[in-house]
Structure formats: structure tokens, C-alpha cells
PyMOL Python script that loads the backbone (N, CA, C, O; Angstrom):
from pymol import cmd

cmd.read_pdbstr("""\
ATOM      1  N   UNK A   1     -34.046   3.625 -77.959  1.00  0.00           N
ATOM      2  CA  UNK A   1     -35.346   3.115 -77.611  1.00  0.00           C
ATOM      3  C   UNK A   1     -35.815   3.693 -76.283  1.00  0.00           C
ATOM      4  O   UNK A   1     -36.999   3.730 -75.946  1.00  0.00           O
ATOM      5  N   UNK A   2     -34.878   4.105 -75.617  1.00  0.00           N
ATOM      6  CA  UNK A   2     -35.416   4.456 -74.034  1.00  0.00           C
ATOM      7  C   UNK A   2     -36.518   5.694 -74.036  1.00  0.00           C
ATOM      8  O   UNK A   2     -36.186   6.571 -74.834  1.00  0.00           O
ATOM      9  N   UNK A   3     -37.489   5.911 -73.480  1.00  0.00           N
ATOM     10  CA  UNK A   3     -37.942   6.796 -73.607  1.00  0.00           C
ATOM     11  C   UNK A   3     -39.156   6.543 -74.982  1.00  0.00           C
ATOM     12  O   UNK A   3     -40.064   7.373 -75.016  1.00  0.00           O
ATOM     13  N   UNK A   4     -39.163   5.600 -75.909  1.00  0.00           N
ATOM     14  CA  UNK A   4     -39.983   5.148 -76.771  1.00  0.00           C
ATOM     15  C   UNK A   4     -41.334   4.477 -75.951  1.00  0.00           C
ATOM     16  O   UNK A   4     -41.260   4.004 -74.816  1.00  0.00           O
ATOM     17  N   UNK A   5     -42.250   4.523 -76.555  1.00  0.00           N
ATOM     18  CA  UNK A   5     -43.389   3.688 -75.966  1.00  0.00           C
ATOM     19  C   UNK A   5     -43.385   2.502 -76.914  1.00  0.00           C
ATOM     20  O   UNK A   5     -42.792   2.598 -77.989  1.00  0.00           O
ATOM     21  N   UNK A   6     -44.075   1.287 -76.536  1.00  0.00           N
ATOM     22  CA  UNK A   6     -44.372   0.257 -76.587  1.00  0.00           C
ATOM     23  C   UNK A   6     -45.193  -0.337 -77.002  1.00  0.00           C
ATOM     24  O   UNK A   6     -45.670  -0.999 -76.080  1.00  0.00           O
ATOM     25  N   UNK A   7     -45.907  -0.601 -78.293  1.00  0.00           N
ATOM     26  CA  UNK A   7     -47.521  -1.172 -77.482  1.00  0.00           C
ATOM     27  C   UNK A   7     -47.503  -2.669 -77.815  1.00  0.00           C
ATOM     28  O   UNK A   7     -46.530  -3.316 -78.202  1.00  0.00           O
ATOM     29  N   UNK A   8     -48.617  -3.057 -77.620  1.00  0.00           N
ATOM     30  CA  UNK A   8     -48.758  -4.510 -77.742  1.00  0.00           C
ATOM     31  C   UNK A   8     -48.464  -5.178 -78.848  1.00  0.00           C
ATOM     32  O   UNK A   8     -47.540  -5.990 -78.892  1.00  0.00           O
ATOM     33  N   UNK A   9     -49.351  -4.850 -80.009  1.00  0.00           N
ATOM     34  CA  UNK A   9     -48.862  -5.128 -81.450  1.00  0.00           C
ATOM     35  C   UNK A   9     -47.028  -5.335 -81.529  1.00  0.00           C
ATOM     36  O   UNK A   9     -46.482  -6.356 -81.949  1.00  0.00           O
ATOM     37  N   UNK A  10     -46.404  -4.267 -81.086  1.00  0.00           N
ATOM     38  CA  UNK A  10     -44.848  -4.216 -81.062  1.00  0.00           C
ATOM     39  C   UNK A  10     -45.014  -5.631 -80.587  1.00  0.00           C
ATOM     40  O   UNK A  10     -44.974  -6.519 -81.439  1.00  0.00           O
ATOM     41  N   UNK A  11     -45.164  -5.892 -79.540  1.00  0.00           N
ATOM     42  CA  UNK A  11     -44.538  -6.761 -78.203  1.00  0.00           C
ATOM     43  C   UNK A  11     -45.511  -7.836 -79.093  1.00  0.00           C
ATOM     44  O   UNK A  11     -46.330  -7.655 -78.192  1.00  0.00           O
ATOM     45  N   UNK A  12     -46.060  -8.600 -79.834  1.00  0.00           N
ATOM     46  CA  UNK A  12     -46.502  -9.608 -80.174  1.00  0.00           C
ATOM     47  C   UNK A  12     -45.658  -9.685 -81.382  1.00  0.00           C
ATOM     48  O   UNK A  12     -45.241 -10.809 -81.661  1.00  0.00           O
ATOM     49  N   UNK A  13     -45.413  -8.964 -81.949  1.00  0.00           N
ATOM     50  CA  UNK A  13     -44.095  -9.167 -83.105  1.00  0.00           C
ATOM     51  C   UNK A  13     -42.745  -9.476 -82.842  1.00  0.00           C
ATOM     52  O   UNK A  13     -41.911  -9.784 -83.694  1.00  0.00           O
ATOM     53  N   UNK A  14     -42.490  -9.342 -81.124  1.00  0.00           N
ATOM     54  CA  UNK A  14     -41.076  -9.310 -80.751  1.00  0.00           C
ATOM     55  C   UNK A  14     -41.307 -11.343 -80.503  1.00  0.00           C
ATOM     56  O   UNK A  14     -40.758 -12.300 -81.049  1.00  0.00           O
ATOM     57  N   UNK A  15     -42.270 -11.243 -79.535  1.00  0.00           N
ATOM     58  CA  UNK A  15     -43.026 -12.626 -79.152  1.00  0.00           C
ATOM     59  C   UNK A  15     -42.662 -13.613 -80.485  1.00  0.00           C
ATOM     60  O   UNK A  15     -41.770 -14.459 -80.548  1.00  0.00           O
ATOM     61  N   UNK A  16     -43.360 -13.340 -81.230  1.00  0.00           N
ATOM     62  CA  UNK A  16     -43.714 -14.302 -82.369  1.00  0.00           C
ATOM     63  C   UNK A  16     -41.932 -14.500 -83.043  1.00  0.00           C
ATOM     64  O   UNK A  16     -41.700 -15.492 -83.735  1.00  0.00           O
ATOM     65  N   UNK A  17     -40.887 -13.558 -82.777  1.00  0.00           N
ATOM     66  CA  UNK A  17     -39.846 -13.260 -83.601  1.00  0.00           C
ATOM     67  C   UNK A  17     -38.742 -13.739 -82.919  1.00  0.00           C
ATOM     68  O   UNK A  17     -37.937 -14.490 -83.469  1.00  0.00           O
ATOM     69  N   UNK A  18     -38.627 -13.358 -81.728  1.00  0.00           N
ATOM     70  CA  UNK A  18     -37.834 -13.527 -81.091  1.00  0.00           C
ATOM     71  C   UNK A  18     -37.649 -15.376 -80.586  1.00  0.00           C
ATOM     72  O   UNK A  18     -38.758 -15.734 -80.189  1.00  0.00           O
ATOM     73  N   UNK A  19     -36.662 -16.521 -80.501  1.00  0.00           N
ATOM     74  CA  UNK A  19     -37.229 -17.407 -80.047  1.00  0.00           C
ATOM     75  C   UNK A  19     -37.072 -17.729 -78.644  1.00  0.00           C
ATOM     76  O   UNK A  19     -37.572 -18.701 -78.079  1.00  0.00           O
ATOM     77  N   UNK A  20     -36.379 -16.886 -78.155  1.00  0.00           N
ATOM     78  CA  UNK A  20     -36.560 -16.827 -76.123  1.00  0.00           C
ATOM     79  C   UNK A  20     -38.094 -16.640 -75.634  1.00  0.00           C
ATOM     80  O   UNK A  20     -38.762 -17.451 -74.992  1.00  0.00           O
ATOM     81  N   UNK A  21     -38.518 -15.227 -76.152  1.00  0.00           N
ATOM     82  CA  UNK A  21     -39.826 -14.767 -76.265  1.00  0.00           C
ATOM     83  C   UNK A  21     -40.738 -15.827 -76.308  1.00  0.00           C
ATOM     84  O   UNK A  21     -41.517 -16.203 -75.433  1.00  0.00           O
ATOM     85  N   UNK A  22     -40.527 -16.305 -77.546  1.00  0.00           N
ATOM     86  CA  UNK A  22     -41.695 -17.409 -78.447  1.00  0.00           C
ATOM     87  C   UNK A  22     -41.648 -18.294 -77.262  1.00  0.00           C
ATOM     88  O   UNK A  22     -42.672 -18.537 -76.622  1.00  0.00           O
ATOM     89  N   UNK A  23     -40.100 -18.948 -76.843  1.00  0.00           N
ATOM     90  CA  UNK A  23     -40.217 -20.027 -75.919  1.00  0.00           C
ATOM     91  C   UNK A  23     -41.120 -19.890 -74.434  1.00  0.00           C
ATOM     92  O   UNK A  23     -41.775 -20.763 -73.863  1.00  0.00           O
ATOM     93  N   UNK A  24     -40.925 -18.685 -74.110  1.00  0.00           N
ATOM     94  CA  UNK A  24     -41.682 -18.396 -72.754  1.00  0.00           C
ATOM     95  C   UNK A  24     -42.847 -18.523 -73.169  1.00  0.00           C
ATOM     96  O   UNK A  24     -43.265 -19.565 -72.663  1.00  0.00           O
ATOM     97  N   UNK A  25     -43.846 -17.944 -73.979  1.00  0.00           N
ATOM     98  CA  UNK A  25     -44.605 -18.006 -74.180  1.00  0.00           C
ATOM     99  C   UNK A  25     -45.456 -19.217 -74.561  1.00  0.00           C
ATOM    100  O   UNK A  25     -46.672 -19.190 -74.376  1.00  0.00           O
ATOM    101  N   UNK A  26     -45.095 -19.841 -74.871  1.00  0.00           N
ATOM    102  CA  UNK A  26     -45.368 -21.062 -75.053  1.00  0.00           C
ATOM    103  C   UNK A  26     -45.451 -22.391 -74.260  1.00  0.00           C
ATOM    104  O   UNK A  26     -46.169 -23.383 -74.389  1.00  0.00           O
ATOM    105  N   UNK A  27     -44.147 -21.956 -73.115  1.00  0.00           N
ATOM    106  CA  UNK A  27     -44.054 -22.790 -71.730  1.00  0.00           C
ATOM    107  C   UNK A  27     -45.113 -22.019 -70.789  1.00  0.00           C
ATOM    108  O   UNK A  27     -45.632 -22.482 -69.773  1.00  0.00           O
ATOM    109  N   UNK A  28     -45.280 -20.986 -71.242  1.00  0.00           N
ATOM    110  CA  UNK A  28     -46.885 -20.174 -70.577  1.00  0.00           C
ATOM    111  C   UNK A  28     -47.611 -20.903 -69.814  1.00  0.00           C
ATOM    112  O   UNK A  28     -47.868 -20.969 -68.612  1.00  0.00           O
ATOM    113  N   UNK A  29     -48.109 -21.858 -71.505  1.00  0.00           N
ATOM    114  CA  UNK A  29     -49.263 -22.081 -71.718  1.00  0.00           C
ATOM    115  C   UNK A  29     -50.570 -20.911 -71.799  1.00  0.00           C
ATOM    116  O   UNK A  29     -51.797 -20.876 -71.715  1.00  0.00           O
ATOM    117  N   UNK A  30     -49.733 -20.261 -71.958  1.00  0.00           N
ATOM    118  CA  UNK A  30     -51.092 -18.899 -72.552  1.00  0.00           C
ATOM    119  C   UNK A  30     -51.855 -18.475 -73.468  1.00  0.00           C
ATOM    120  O   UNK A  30     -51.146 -18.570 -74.469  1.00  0.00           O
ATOM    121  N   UNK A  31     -52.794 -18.086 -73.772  1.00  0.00           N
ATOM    122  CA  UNK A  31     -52.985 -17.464 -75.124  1.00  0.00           C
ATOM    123  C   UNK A  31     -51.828 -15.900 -75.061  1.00  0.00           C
ATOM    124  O   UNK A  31     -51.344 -15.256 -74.131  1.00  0.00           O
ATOM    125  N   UNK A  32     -51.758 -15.784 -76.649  1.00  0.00           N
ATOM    126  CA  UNK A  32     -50.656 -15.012 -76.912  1.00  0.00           C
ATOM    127  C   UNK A  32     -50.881 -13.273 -76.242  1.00  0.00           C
ATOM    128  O   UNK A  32     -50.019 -12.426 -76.007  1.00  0.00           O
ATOM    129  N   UNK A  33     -52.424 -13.208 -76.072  1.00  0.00           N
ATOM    130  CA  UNK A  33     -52.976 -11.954 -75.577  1.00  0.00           C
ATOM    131  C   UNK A  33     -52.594 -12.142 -74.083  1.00  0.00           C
ATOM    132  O   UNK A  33     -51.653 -11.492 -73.629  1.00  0.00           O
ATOM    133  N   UNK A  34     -53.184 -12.873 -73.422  1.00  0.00           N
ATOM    134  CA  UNK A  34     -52.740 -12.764 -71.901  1.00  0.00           C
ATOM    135  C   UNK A  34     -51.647 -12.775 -71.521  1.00  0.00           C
ATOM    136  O   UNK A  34     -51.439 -12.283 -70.412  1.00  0.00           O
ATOM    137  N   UNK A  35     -50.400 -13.400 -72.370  1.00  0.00           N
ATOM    138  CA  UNK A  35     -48.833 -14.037 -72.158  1.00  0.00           C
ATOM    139  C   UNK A  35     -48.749 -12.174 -72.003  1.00  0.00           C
ATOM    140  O   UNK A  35     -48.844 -11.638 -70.898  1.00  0.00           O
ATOM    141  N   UNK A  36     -48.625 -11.645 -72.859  1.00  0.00           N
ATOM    142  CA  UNK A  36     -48.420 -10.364 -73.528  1.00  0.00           C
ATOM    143  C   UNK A  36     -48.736  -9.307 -72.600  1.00  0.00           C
ATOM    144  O   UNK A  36     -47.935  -8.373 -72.541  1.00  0.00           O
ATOM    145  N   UNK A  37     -49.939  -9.280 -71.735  1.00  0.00           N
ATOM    146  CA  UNK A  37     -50.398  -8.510 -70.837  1.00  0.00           C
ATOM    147  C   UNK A  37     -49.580  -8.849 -69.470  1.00  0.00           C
ATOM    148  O   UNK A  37     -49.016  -7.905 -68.916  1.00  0.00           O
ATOM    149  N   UNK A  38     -49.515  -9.757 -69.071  1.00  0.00           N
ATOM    150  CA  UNK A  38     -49.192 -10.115 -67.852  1.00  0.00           C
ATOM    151  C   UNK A  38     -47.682 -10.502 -68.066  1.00  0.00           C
ATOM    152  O   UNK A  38     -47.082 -11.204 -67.252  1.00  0.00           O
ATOM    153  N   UNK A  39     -46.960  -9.878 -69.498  1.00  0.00           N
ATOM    154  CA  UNK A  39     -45.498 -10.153 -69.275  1.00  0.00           C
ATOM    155  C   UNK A  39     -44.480  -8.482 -69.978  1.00  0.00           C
ATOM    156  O   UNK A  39     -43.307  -8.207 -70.227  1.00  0.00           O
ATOM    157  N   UNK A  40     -45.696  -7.842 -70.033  1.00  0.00           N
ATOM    158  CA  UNK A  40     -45.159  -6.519 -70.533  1.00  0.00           C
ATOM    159  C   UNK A  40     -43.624  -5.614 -70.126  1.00  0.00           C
ATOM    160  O   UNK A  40     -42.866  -4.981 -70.860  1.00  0.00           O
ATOM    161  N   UNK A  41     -43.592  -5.821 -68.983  1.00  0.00           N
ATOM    162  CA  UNK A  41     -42.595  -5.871 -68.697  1.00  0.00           C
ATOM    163  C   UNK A  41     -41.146  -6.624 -69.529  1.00  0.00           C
ATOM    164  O   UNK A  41     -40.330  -6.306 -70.394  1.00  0.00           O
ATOM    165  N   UNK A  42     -41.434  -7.731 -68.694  1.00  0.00           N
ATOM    166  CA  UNK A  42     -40.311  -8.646 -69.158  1.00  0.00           C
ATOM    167  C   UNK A  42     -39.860  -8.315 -70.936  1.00  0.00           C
ATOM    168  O   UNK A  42     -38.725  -8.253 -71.409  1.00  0.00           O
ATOM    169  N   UNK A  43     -41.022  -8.168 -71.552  1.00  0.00           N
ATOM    170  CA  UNK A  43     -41.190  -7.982 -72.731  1.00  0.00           C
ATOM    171  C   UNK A  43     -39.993  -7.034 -73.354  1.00  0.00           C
ATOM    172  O   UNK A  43     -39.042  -7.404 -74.044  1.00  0.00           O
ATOM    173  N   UNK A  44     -40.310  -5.744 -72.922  1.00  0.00           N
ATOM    174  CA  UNK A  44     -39.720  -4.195 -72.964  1.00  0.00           C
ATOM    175  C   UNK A  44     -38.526  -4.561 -72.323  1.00  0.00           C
ATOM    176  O   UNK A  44     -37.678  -4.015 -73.030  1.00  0.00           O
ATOM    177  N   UNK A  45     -37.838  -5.241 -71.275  1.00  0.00           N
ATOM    178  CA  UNK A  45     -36.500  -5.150 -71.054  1.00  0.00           C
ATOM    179  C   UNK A  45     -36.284  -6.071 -72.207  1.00  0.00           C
ATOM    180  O   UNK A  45     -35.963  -5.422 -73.203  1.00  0.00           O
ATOM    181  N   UNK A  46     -36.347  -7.338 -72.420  1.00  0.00           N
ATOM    182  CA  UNK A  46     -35.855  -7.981 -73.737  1.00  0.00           C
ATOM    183  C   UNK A  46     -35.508  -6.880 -75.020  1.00  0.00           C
ATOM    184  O   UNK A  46     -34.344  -6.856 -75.421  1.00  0.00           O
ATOM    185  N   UNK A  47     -36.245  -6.220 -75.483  1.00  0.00           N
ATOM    186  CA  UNK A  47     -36.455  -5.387 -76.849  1.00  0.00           C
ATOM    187  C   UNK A  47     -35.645  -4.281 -76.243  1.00  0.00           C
ATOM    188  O   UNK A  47     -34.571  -4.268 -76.845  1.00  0.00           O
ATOM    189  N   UNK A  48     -35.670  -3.444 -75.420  1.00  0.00           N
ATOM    190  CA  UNK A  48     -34.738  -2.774 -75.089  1.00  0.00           C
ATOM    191  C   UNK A  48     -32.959  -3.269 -75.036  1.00  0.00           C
ATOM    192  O   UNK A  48     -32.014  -2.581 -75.423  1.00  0.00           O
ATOM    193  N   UNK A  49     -32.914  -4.325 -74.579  1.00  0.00           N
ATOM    194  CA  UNK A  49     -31.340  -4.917 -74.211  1.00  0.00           C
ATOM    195  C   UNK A  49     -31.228  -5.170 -76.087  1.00  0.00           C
ATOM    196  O   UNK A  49     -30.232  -4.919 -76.765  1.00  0.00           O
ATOM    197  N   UNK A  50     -32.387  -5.655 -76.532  1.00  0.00           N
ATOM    198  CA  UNK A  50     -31.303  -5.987 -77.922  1.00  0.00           C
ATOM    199  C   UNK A  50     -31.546  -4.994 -79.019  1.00  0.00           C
ATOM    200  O   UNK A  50     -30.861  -5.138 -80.032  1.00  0.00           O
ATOM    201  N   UNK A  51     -32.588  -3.805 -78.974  1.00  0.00           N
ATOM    202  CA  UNK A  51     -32.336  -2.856 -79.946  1.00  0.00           C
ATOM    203  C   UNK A  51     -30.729  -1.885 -79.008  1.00  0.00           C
ATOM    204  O   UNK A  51     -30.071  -1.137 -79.731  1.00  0.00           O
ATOM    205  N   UNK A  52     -30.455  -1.976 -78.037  1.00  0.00           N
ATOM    206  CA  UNK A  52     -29.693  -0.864 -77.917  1.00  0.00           C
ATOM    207  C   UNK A  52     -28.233  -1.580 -77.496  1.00  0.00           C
ATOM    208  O   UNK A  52     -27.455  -1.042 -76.708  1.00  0.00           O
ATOM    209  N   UNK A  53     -27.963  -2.953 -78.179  1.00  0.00           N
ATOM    210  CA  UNK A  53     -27.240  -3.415 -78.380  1.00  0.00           C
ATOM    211  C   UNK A  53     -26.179  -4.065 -77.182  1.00  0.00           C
ATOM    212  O   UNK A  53     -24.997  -4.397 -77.271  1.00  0.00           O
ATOM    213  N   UNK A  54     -27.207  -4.096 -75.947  1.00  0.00           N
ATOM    214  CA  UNK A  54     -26.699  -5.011 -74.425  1.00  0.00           C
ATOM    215  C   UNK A  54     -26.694  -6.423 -74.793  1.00  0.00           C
ATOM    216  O   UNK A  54     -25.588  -6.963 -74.820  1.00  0.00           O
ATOM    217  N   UNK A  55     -27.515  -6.981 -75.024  1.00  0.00           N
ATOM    218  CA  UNK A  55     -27.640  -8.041 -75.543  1.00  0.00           C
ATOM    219  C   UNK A  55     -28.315  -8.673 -77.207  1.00  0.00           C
ATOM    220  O   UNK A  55     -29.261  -8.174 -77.815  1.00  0.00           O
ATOM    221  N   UNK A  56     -27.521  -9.833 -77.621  1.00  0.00           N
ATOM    222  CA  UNK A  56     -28.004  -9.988 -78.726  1.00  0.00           C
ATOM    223  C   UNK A  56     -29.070 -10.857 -78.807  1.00  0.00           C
ATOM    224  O   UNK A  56     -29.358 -11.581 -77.854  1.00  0.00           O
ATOM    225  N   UNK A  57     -29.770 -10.866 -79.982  1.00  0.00           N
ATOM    226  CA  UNK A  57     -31.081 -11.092 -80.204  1.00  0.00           C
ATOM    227  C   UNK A  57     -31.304 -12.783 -79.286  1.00  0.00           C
ATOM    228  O   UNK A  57     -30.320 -13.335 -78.794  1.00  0.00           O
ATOM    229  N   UNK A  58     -32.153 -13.156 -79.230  1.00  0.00           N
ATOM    230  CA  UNK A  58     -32.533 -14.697 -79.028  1.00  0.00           C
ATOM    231  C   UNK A  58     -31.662 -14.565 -77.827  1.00  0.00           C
ATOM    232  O   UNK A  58     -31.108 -15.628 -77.547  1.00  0.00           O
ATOM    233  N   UNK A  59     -31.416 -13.696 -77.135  1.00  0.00           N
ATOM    234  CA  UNK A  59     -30.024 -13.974 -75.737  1.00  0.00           C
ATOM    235  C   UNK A  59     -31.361 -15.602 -74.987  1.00  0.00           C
ATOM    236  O   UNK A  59     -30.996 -16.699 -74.562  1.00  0.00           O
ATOM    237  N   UNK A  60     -32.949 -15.012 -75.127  1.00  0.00           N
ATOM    238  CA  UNK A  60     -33.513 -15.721 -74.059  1.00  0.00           C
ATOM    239  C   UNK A  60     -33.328 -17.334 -73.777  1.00  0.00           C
ATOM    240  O   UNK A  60     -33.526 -18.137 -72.866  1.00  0.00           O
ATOM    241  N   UNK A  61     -32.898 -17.313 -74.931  1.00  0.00           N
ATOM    242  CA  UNK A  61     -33.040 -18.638 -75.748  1.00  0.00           C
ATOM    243  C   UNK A  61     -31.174 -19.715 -76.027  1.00  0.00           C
ATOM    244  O   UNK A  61     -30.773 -20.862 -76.227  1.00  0.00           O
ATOM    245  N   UNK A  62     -30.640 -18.258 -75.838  1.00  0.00           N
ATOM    246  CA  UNK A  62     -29.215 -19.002 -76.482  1.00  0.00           C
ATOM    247  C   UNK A  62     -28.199 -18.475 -75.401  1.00  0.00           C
ATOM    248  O   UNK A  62     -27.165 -19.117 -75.213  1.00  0.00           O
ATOM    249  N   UNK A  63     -28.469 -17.263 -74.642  1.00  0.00           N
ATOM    250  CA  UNK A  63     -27.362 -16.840 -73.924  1.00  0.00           C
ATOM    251  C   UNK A  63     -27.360 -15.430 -74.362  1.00  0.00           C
ATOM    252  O   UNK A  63     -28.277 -14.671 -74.677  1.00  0.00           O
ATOM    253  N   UNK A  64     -25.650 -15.240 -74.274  1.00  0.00           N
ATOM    254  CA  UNK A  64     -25.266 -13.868 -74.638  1.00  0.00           C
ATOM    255  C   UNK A  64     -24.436 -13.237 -73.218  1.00  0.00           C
ATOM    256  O   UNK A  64     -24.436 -13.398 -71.998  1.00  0.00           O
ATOM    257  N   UNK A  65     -23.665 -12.324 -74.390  1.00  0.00           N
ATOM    258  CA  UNK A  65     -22.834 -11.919 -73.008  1.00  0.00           C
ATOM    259  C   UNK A  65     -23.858 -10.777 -72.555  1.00  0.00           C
ATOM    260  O   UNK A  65     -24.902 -10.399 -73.086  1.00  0.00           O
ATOM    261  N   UNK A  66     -22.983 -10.210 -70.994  1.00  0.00           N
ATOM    262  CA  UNK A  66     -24.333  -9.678 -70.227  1.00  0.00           C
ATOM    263  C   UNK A  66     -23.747  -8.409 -70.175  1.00  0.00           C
ATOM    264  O   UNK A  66     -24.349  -7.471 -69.654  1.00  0.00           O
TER     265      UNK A  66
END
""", "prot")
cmd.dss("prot")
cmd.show_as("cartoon", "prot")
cmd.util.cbc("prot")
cmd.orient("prot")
């Protein structure tokens, strides 16, 4: 993934999928567009750590080793 780009669509599918993601987002209180803009970041290290197998999926939510 490194070196892949990103875009939003991705990162609202990770959001909606993921339930660490989902949870932040939701403790927001955001709409799902602004959560998304103003967390892009955070976003891309999540999806990065668990496509390239640092951490496993839902770590946000459940843990995981580091």
C-alpha cells in the first residue's frame, strides 16, 4: 500500500467498515464528509497498518498487538 494514493470514497468505505473507524466517527459527532476530511490522516495510517499486516483489522476498536 505504501506509496498508493487514497481517496475519500476509499476512506469512507474503511469508515463505514472498519468498527474503530465507525466508532470515532461517530463519537465525532460529524457528518461522515467532514469526519473524513479533517481525519485523513488518521484514516491512511489505520488502512495502511492493517492492509500491510502491522495491525489487525478493528485494532481501533479491540486492540491488537503493536
Amino acid at each position: 500500500m505504501r506509496g498508493t494514493r487514497i481517496n475519500d470514497n476509499e476512506r469512507r468505505l474503511w469508515v463505514e467498515n472498519d468498527e474503530g473507524l465507525y466508532n470515532e466517527q461517530r463519537r465525532s459527532g460529524k457528518p461522515m464528509r467532514t469526519f473524513i476530511r479533517g481525519s485523513r490522516a488518521m484514516i491512511d495510517e489505520v488502512i495502511r497498518n492493517v492492509t500491510s499486516g502491522t495491525k489487525p483489522a478493528h485494532y481501533l476498536a479491540y486492540g491488537g498487538r503493536s
